[in-house]
C-alpha positions in Angstrom: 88.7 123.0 54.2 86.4 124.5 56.5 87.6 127.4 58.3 87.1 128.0 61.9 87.5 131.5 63.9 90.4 131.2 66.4 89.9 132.9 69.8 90.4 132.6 73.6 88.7 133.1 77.1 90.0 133.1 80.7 88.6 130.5 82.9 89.4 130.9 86.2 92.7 132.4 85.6 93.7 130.3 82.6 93.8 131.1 78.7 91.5 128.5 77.1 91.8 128.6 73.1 88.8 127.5 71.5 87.6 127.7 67.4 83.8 128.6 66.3 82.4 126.5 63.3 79.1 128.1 62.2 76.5 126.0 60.9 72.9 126.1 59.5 71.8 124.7 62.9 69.3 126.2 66.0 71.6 124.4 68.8 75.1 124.8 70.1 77.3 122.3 70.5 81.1 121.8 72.2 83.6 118.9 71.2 87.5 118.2 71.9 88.6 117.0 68.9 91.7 114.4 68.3 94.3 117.0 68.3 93.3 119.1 71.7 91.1 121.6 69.9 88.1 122.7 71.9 85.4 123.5 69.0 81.9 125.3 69.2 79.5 124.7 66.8 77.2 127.4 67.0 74.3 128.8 64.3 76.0 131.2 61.9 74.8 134.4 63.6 75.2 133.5 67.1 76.9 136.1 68.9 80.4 135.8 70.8 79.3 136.8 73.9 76.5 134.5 73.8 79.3 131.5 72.8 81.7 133.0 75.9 78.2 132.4 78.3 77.9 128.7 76.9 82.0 128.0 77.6 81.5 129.7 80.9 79.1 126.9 81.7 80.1 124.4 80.6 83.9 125.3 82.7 83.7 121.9 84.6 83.2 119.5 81.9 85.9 121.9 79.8 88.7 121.4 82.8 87.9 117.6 83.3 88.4 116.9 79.3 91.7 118.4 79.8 92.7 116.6 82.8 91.7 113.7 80.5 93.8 114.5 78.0 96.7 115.2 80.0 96.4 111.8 81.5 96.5 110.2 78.2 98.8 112.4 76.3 101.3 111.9 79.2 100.9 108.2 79.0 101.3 108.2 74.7 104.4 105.9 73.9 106.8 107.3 70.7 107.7 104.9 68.4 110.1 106.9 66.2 112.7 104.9 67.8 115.2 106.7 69.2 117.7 106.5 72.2 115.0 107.8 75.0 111.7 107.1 73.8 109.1 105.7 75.8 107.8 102.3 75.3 105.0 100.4 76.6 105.2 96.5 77.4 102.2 94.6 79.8 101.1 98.4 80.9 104.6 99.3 82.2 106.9 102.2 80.8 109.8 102.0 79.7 112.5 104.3 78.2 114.2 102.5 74.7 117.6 102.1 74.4 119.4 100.9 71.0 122.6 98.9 71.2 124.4 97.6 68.2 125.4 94.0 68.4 125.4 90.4 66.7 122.1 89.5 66.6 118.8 91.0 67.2 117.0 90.8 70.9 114.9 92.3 73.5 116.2 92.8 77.2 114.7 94.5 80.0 116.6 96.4 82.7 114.1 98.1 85.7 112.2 100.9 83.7 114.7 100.3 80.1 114.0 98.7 77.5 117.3 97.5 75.4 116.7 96.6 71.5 120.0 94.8 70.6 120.3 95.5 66.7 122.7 93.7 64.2 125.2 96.4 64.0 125.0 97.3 59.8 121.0 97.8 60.7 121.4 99.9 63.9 120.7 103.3 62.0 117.7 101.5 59.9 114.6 103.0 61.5 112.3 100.7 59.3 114.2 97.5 60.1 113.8 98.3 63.8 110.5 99.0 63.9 110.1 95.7 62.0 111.7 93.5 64.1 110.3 95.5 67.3 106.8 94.9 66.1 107.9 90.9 65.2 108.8 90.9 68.8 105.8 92.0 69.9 103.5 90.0 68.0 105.4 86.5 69.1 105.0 88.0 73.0 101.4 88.6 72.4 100.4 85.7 70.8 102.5 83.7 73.6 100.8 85.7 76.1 97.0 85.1 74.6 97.5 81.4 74.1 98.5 81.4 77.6 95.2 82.8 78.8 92.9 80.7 75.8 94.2 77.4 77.4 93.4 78.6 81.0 89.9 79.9 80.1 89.1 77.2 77.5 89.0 75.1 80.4 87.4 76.8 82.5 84.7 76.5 79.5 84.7 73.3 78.8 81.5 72.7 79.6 80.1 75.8 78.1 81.3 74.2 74.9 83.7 76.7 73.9 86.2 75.4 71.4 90.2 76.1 71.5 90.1 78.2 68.6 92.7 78.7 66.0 94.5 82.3 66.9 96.4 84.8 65.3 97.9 88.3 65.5 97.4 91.2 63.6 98.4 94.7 63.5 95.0 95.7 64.0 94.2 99.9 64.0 90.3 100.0 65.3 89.9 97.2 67.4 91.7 94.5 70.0 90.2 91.6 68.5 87.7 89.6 67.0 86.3 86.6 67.0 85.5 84.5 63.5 82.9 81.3 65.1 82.5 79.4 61.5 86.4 79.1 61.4 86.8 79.0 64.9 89.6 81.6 65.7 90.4 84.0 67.3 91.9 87.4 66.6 94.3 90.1 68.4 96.0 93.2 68.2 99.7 93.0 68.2 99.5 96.3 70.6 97.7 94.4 73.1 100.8 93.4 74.5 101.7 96.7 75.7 98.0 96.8 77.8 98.5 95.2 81.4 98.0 91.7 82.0 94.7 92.1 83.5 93.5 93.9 80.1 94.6 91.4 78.0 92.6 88.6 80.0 89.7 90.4 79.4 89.9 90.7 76.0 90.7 87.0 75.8 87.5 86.1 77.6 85.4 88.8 75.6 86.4 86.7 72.3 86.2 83.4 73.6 82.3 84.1 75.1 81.6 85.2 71.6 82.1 81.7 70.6 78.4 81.1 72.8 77.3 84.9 72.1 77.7 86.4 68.8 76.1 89.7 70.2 77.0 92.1 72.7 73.3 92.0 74.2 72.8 91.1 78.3 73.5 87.3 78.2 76.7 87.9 76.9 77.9 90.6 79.1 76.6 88.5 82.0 78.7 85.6 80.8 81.8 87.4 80.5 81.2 88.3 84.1 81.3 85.2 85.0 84.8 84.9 84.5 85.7 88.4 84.8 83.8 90.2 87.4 85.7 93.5 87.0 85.6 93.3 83.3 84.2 97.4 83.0 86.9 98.5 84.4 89.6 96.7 82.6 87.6 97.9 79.5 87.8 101.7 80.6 91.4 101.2 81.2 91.8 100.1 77.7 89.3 102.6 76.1 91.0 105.7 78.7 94.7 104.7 77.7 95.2 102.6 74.6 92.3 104.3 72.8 90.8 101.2 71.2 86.7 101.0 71.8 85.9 97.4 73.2 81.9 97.5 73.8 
């Protein structure tokens, strides 16, 4: 693994930690990476007070990429499942609570979640999570079909089909459309994205079913039926991390 030289700067009174990664390059470059880190990429004899000049410059973008990451770190749901965690259902928090009992079910109590959990599976982590994310691929698909029959007939005479639709637990993206079998698919995890997102991604899928591409007719179709649809796709991108073009 590469290695990268640790060090730190003061930026208007706070200690920023950054890491230089020389390369055979003429430019310098500055990236947050997944994790936090604030990286340099500089050539491999560029000097640290010339690298301290380019981070004092670039301060404003620096602070803002923090706030950024605050604001999503902050909002980051744990799903080790334990008494406390926090949960995300329809872009509302909640903290989880486990309770042992006959049979296995979801409530909701203001900002709590309760898992009710047959009693000889209460300290299974991997049975939990299994029935959590069972739970939350039935509410998703309930919630989606939901929205396909309302915008399928709104475009009806766009010819859009009622598609077929399923739910997967998708890692990269919030769904997809598939045309030549007509159907739809959708990120279990969508469920935990506010209403308002999840309409949008409904009607992104569905217009694909009249626009394969994401070129200027399509966009302008989709704002047909959802006007606002930018910034229910920043929400998305900002909070659930999942790139919908």
């Amino acid at each position: 693994m590469e290695q990268l030289e640790e060090k730190w700067i003061m930026l208007d009174g706070i200690l920023i930690y950054f890491y230089i990664k020389r390369k055979k390059i003429k430019n310098v470059y500055m990236r947050f990476l997944s994790n936090g880190k604030l990286v340099i990429t500089v050539p491999r004899n560029y000097k640290l007070e010339l690298i301290e000049n380019f981070i004092k410059e670039k301060k404003r973008w620096i602070f803002k990429q923090i706030k950024l990451q605050n604001e999503v770190n902050a909002f980051k749901e744990q799903d080790a499942f334990y008494d406390g965690d926090n949960l995300y259902f329809l872009g509302k928090k909640y903290r989880l609570r486990l309770l042992a009992g006959n049979i296995n079910r979801v409530n909701f109590y203001d900002d709590c979640m309760e898992l009710n959990i047959k009693e000889k599976f209460i300290s299974n982590t991997g049975y939990i999570k299994r029935f959590y994310e069972e739970w939350l691929r039935k509410e998703c698909l309930k919630i989606c079909l939901k929205y396909i029959e309302n915008y399928c007939d709104k475009m009806k005479k766009y010819k859009i089909p009622f598609p077929e639709v399923i739910v997967k637990r998708f890692k990269s993206r919030w769904g997809c459309c598939i045309p030549k079998k007509c159907r739809v698919e959708f990120a279990m995890n969508l469920v935990k994205a506010p209403k308002e997102c999840i309409e949008y991604v409904v009607v992104h899928e569905l217009s694909h079913f009249k626009f394969i591409h994401h070129d200027v007719n399509f966009y302008n179709f989709v704002s047909l039926f959802i006007p606002d649809w930018k910034n229910r796709r920043d929400i998305l991108n900002k909070y659930y991390g999942r790139i919908i073009t």
